[in-house]
C-alpha positions as CSV (number, residue, x, y, z in Angstrom):
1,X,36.2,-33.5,-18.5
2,X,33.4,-32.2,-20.4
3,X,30.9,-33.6,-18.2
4,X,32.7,-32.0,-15.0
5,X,32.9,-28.3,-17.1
6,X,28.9,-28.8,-17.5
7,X,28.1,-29.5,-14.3
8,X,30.3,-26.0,-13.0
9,X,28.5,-24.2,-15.5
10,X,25.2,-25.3,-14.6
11,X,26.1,-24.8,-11.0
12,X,26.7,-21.4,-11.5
13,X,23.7,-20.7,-13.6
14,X,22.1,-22.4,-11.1
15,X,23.6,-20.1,-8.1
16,X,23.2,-17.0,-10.7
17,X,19.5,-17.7,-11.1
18,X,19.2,-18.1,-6.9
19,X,20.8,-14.7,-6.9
20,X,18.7,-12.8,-8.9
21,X,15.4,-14.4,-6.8
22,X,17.2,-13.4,-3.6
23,X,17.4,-9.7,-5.0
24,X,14.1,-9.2,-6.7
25,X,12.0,-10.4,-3.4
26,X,11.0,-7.5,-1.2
27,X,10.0,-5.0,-3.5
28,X,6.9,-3.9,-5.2
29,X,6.6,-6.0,-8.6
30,X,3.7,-5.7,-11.3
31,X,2.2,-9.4,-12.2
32,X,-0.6,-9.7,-14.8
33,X,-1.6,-6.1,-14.6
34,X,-1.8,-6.0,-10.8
35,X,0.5,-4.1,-8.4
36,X,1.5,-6.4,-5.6
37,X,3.0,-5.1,-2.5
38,X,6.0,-5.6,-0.7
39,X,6.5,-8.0,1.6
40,X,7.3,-5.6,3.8
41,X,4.2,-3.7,3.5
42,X,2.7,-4.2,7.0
43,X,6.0,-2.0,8.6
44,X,6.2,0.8,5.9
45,X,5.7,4.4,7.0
46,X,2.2,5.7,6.0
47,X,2.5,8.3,3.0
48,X,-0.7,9.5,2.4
49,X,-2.8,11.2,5.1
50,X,-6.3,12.3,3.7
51,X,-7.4,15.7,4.0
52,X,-9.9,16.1,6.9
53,X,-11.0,18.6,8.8
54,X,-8.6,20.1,11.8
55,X,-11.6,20.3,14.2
56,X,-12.3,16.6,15.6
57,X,-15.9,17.1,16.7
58,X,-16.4,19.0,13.1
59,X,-19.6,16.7,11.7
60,X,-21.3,17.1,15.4
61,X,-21.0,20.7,15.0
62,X,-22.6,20.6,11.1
63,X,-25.2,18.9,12.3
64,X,-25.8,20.7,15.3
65,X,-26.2,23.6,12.8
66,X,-28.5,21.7,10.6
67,X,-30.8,21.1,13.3
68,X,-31.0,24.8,14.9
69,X,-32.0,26.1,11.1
70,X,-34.5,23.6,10.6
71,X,-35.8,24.1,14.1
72,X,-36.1,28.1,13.9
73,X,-37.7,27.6,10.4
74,X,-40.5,25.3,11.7
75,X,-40.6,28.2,14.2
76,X,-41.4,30.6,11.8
77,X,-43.6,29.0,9.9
């Protein structure tokens, strides 16, 4: 009798212990001071967008610019 009340109990601690592994997979855990993703990390929405410039051909233009003032100052010289 005490055998078979053992083996329930360590059945459900067993099942208990699955349960909690089932239910802390997924999300974003910290393991020997680094932050691991989630396993879902490939289909999560982006939420950072870096600030850049609204213009898309913005660097050509700055260094367009760059060249015309270094052009009309060998010009001058």
């Amino acid at each position: 009798m005490v055998i078979r009340q053992f083996k329930n109990w360590s059945s459900l601690g067993v099942l208990g212990l699955a349960l909690i592994g089932l239910t802390s997979t997924g999300c974003q855990s910290s393991i020997g001071g680094q932050t691991l993703p989630s396993a879902y990390y490939l289909n999560d929405d982006v939420q950072f967008y870096p600030a850049g410039p609204e213009e898309q051909l913005y660097n050509q233009r700055e260094v367009l610019e760059q060249y015309k003032l270094e052009r009309k100052l060998q010009e001058d010289q």
